[in-house]
Structure formats: structure tokens, C-alpha cells
C-alpha positions as CSV (number, residue, x, y, z in Angstrom):
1,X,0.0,0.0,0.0
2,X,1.3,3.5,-0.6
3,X,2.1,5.7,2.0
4,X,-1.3,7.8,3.2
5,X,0.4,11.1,3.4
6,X,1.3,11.5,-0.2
7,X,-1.8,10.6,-1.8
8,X,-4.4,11.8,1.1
9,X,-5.3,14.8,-1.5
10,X,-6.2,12.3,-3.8
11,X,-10.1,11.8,-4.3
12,X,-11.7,8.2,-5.1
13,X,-15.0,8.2,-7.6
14,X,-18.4,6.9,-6.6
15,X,-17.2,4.0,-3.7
16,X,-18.8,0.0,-4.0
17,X,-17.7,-1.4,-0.8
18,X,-19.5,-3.1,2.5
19,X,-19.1,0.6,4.0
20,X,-21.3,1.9,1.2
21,X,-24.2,1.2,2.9
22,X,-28.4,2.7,4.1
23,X,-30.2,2.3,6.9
24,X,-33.1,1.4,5.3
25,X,-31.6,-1.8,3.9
26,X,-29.7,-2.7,7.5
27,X,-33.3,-2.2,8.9
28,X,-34.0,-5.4,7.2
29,X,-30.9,-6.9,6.9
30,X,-30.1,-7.6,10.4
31,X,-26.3,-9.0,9.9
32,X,-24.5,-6.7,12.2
33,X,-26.5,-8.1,15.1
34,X,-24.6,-10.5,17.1
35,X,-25.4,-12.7,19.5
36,X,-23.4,-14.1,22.2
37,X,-23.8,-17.8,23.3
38,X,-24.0,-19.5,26.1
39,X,-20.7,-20.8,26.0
40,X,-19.6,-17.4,25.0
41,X,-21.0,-15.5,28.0
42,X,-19.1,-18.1,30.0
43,X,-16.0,-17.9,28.7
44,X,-16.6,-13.9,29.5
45,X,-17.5,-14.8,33.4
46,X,-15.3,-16.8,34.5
47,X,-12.8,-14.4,32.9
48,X,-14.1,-11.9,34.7
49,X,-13.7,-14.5,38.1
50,X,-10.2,-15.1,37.4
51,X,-8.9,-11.5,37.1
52,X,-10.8,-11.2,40.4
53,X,-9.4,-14.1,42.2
54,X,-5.7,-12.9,40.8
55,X,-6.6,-9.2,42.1
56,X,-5.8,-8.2,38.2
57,X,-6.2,-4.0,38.0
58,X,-8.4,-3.2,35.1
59,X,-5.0,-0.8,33.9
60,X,-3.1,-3.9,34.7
61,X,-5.3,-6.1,33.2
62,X,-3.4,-7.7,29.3
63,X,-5.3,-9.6,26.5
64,X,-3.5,-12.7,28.3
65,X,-5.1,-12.0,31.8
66,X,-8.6,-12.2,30.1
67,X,-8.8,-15.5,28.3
68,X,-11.7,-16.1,25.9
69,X,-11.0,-19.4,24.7
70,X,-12.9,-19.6,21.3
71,X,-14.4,-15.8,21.8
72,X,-11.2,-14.3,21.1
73,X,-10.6,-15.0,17.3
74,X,-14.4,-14.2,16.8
75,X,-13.8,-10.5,18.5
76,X,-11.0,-10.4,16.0
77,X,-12.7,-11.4,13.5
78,X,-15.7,-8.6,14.5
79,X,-12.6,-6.0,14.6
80,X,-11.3,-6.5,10.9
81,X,-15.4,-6.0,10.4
82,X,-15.3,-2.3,11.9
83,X,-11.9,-1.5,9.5
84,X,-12.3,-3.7,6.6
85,X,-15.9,-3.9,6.5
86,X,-19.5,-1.9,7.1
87,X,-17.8,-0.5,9.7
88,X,-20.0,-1.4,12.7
89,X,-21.7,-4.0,15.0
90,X,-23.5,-4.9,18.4
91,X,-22.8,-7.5,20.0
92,X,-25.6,-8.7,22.3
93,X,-26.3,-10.9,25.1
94,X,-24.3,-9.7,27.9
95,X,-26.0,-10.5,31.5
96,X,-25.0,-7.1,32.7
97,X,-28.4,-7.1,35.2
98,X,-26.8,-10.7,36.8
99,X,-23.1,-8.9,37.3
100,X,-22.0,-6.1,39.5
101,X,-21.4,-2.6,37.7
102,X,-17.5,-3.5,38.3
103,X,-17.8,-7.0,36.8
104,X,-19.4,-5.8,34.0
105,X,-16.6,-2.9,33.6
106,X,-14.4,-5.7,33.4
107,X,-15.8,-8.0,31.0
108,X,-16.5,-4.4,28.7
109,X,-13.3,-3.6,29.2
110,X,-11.5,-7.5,29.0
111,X,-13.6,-7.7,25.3
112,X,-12.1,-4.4,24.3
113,X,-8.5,-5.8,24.8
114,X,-9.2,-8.3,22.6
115,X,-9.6,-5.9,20.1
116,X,-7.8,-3.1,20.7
117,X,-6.0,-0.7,23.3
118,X,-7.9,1.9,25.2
119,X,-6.8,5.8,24.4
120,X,-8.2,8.8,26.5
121,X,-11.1,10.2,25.7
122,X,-10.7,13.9,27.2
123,X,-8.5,15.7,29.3
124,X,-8.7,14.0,32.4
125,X,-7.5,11.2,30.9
126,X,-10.1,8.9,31.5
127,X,-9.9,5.4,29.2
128,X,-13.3,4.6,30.4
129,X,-15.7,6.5,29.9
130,X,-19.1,6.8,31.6
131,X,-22.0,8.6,29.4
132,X,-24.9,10.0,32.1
133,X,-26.6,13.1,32.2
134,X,-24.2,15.2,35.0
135,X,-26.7,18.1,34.4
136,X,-24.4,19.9,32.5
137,X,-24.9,22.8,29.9
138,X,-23.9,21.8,26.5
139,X,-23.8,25.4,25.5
140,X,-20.3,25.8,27.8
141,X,-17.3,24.8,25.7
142,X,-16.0,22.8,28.4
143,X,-19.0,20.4,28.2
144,X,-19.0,17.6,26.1
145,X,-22.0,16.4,24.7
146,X,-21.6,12.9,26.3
147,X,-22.3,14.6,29.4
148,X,-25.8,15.9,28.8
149,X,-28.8,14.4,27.5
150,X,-29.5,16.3,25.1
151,X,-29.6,15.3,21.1
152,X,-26.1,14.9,20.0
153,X,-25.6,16.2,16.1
154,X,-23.9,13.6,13.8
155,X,-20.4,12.8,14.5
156,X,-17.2,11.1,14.8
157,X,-14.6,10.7,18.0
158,X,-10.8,11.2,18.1
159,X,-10.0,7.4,17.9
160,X,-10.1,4.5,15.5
161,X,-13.4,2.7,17.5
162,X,-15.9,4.2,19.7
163,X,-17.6,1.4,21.9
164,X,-20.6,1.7,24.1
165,X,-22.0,-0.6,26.9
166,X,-25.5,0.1,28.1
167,X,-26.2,-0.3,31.4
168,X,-29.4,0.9,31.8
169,X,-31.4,2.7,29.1
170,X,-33.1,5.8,29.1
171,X,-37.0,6.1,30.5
172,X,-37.5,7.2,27.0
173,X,-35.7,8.5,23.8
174,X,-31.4,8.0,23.8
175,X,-31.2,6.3,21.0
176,X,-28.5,5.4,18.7
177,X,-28.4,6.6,15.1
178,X,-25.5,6.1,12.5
179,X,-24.8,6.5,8.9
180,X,-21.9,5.3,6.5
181,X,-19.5,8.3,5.8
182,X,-18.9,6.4,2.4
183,X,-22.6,6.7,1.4
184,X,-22.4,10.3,2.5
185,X,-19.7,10.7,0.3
186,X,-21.0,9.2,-2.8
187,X,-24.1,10.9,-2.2
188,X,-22.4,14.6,-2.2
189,X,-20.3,13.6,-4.8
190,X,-23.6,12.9,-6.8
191,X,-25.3,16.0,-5.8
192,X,-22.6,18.7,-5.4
193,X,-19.0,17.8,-7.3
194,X,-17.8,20.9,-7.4
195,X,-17.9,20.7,-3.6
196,X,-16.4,17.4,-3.0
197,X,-12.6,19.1,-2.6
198,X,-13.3,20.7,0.8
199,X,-13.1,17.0,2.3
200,X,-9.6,16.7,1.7
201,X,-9.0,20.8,3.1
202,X,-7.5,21.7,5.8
203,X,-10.0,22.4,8.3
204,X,-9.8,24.1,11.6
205,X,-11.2,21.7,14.7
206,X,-12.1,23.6,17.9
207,X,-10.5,21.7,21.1
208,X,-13.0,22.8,23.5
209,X,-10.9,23.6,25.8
210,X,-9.0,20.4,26.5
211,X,-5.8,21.4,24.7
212,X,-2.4,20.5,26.6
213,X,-0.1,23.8,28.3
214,X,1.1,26.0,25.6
215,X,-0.5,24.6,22.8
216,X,-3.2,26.4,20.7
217,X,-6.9,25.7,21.6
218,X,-7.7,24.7,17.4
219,X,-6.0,22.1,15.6
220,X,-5.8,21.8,11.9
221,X,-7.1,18.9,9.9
222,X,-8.7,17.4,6.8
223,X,-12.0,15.8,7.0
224,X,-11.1,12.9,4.9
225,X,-8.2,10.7,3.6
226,X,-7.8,8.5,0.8
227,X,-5.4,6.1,0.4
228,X,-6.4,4.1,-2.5
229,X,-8.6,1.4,-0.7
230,X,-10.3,2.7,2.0
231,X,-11.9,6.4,2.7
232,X,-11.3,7.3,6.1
233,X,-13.6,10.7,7.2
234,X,-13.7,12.7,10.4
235,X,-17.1,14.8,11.0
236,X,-18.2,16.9,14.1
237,X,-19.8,20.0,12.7
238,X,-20.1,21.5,16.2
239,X,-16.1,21.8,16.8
240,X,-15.9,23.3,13.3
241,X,-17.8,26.1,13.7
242,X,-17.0,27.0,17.6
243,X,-13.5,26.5,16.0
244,X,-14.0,30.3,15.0
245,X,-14.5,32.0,18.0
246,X,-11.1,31.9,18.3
247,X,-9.4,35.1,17.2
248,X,-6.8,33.0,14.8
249,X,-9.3,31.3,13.1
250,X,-11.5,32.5,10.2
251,X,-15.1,32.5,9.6
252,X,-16.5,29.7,7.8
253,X,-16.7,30.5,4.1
254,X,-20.5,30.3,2.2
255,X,-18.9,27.4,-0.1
256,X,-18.2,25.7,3.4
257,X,-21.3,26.6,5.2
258,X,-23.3,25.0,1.8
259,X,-21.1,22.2,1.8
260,X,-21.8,21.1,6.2
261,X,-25.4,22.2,5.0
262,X,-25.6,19.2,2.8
263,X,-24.0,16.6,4.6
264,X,-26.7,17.1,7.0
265,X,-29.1,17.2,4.6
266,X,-28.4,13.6,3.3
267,X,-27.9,12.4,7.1
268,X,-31.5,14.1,7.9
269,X,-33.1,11.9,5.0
270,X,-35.5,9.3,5.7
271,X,-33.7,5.5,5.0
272,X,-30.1,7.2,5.1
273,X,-29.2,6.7,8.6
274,X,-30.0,3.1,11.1
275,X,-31.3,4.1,14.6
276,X,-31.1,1.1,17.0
277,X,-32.3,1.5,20.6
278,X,-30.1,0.3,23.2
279,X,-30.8,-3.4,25.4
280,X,-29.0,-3.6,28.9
281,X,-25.9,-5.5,28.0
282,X,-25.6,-4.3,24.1
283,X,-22.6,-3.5,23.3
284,X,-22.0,-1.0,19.9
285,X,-18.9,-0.5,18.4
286,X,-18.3,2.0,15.9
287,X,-15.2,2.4,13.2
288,X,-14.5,6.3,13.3
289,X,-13.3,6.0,9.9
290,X,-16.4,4.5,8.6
291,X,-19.1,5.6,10.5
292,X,-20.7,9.1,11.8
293,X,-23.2,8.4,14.6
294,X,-25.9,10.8,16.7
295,X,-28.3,10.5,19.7
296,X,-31.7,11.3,20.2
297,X,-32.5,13.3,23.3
298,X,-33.7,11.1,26.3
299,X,-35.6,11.5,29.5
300,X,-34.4,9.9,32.9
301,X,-36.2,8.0,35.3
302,X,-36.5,9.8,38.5
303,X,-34.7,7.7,40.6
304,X,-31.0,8.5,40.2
305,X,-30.2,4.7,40.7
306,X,-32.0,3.9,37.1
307,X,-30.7,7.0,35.2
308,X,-29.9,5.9,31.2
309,X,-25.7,4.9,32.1
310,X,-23.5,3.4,29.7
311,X,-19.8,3.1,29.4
312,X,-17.4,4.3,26.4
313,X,-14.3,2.9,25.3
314,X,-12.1,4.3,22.9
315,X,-9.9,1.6,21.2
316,X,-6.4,2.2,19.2
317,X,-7.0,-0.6,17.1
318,X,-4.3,-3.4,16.2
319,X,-3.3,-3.3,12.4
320,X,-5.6,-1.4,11.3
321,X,-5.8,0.9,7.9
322,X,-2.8,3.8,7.4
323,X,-3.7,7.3,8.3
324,X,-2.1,10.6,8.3
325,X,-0.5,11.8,11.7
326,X,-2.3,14.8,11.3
327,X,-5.6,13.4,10.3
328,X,-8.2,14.0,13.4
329,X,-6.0,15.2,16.0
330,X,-2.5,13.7,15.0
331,X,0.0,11.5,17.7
332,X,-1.8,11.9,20.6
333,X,-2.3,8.7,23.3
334,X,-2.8,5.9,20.6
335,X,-0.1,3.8,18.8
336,X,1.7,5.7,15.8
337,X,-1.0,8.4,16.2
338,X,-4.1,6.5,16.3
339,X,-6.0,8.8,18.0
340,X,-7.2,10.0,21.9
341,X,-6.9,13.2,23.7
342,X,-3.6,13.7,25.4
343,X,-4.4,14.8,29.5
344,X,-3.7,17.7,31.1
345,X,-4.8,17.6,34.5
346,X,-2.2,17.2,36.8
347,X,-4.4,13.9,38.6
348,X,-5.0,11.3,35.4
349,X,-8.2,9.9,36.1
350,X,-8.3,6.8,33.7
351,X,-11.1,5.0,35.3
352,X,-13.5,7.8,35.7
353,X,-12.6,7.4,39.2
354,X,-14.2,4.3,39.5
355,X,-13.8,0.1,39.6
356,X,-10.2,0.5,41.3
């Protein structure tokens, strides 16, 4: 393969590939719903008893200390799927409401090795993540919108795969929506042509305020690279435009304003996008690359004991496809650049100050 950084600027035709997909054919087609066995779940729990019994840290915890006998190659197998293939998956079947919160950290996190390694997913460093409404404003910079339950826009995050563990759902709304950046990209090519360029633009990506001590509070980026086989984008229209409040950084230009304007166009259409609604014990995981995802806005139970909770890996994934070091936000936590957000508080907090 050739190297990604000297033909990034490069830009594919129309794309045929298991990433080109619609939601309204997934709605039927329901092969990127897995299920796990019997014999599969325990494999996971006695996994999960063994790293116990050893006292095994979840940060100390290696691929070796959680041994899936015959699960292992298949969670291989399902992680070449989120690179190679459509780009996404859930596996089902977990008996997260017969385990303890920590056991089921464990066996989220235990899987995730298996796949991948865990990179930081915001400033205070935290490698798991836990998504619940803290009651935050979103309209504050130093939010996130993970934090809040409010709907989140379509996106992508600062890693390779984004995984989520539910829990326990919302009382009502939260769900998951996702779309194939490839079938955005086809579609815009279609539509607009004379647009398609500004993917492969440098782009200026607001860091909320979780930049590290001296650095500037932007970075600069492309939304997509090419590198002959796969089209790898980055999307989170939020952090492009608060990117500009920023006295460094210019104002969006009408030919860029038209061309965010139709990407969400195309993701708004009914039968682009999938929305799935999320079990307690599903478990999504998401190629950044590949995939653009949202939430609807949700409404709590009362009792704070049954508020919607799930937990959020980042994964740097193991030979996975070439990118750029400066495509999303360059070397930061991940292997060779794969992504995460480098902390800067003083105190890392990787567990979310939780399951020690």
C-alpha cells in the first residue's frame, strides 16, 4: 500500500464497498447483530472470576489476563469487520443485570483488549468513559456532549473505534443513530461535485478547551483521507464552527457553510441513517473512519439509581488501515497516532474514578 500522506489529496469516484451502505436496507438486513452464546458469556464470566481471584487491575489487566478461549478469534474477527468492512456492529447478550457494575466494567473492558488498546477520551484522561446526564450545559465549551442528554448532532470521536456498553437505558428516547461516511460521500459527490474538494481541506477543529499547556486551543485537519482502498472521514460539525470563535481562526466560508449544510441534509433523510435502541448489555462498536453516529434526546427516570448509564471505550486498534498523523487530531495517546486526547490535568483519572 502507498504511504497515506502523499496521496491523502487524492479523491476516489463513486465507492462500492461493504461501508457503502443505508439504513433502510440494515433495517432489514439484520447482519450486524450479534449474539453471544451461552458458551460465550461463560467464557466472559469466569474471565471476569479469574482476574478477580488474581486481584488483576483493570489498567493492569493484558489480552492474556482475560482468556476467551474460542471468543477471542471471533472478536478479531468482528474487529477487521469495523476496519475492513461496514464499519459497525453490536454484539448482544451480555448478563450485565446478573453482574455487579465492576464486573461488568471488566468484561466491557477485558472484550475491548481483545480488540484493541484503550486511548483517552478527554482531558482528564479517562480510558473509560461513563455517558450519564451530569446536568451539565452543552452550550459551555468545556462540556461535552456525552455529558448531557440532550440530542447529539452527527459525529465522529478522536480514535479509531468508539464502543458503548448500556447499562441501563433511558426512561424514553437516547437512541442510537449512524450512517456510513462512504454513502455520505458518494451521495455529495452525486449532488454537489464541485464541492467534494473541501473534504480533503485543511479544516480548523475547535479543542474545546481540553488542549495541553502551551498549545493552541484549534488544531488543523482534513475531513477525509484517501489512500487508494479505504476512505477514512472525520465529522463533528459543532467543533468546526465553535473553532471560529477563536481570534486566529476565520469565519467559515459560504462554499463551506453549503457544503456542512448538505451533509446534514443527506444524514436528515428518511432510510439514510440506522437508529437502534439500546438493550441492557448491548454493546456497539463503531469504526471512526467508517461511520458518523448521533443520539436522540432522552428523558431519565427519577430515581437517580435507574438514570440511562452506559460506558465508552475508545480503542487504538491493532493493524488497522494507514492514516495521516495529522488526520483528526494527530500523535496523541494511541499507537503511531491513532488517535485519543492527550491529558492535562495534573491527577490522570483513567477510570473515571471508579472500579479501582
Amino acid at each position: 500500500m502507498r504511504r497515506a500522506e502523499s496521496i491523502r489529496f487524492e479523491m476516489p469516484g463513486k465507492l462500492v464497498s461493504p461501508a457503502a451502505w443505508y439504513g433502510r436496507d440494515m433495517t432489514e438486513n439484520h447482519s450486524w447483530l450479534e449474539q453471544l452464546s451461552a458458551e460465550e458469556v461463560g467464557e466472559i464470566l469466569t474471565a471476569v472470576r479469574t482476574v478477580n481471584d488474581k486481584n488483576v487491575s483493570m489498567l493492569g489487566m493484558r489480552r492474556e489476563d482475560f482468556n476467551l478461549p474460542t471468543l477471542s478469534a471471533r472478536m478479531q474477527q468482528l474487529a477487521r469487520e469495523l476496519d475492513q468492512g461496514r464499519g459497525f456492529w453490536v454484539l448482544r447478550g451480555l448478563p450485565v443485570d446478573k453482574m455487579s457494575e465492576r464486573d461488568a466494567a471488566l468484561a466491557y473492558w477485558g472484550l475491548g483488549l481483545h480488540m484493541g488498546t484503550p486511548v483517552s477520551q478527554n482531558a482528564r484522561g479517562h480510558l473509560l468513559g461513563h455517558v450519564i446526564d451530569e446536568g451539565v450545559d452543552i452550550r459551555n465549551y468545556s462540556v461535552r456532549g456525552y455529558q448531557t442528554s440532550g440530542r447529539l448532532p452527527y459525529h465522529t470521536d478522536s480514535s479509531d473505534v468508539v464502543g458503548l456498553l448500556c447499562l441501563l437505558p433511558a426512561k424514553q428516547g437516547g437512541a442510537s443513530s449512524i450512517a456510513s461516511s462512504t454513502s455520505i460521500w458518494n451521495e455529495l459527490l452525486q449532488r454537489r461535485q464541485d464541492l467534494a474538494h473541501l473534504w480533503f481541506e485543511p479544516w480548523y477543529f475547535d479543542r474545546r478547551n481540553e488542549q495541553q499547556p502551551g498549545k493552541a486551543p484549534w488544531f488543523v485537519s482534513p475531513l477525509a483521507t484517501w489512500d487508494g482502498e479505504h476512505l477514512s472521514i472525520r465529522y463533528v460539525r459543532p467543533f468546526l464552527e465553535s473553532a471560529t470563535r477563536h481570534d486566529d481562526v476565520p469565519e467559515l466560508s459560504p462554499e463551506r457553510v453549503a457544503f456542512l449544510d448538505l451533509i446534514d441534509e443527506i444524514l436528515a433523510e428518511p432510510g439514510f441513517a440506522l437508529q437502534t435502541d439500546f438493550r441492557p448489555g448491548d454493546m456497539q462498536f463503531l469504526s471512526n473512519y467508517a461511520i458518523m453516529h448521533a443520539r436522540t434526546a432522552y428523558e431519565d427516570y427519577d430515581d437517580p439509581a435507574r438514570k440511562r448509564h452506559l460506558l465508552r471505550l475508545w480503542l487504538s486498534m491493532q493493524d488497522a488501515r494507514e492514516i495521516p498523523p495529522d488526520f483528526g487530531r494527530g500523535h496523541q495517546t494511541g499507537g503511531g497516532g491513532r488517535g485519543g486526547i492527550a491529558a492535562v490535568s495534573r491527577v490522570s483519572e483513567p477510570l473515571a474514578g471508579t472500579y479501582e
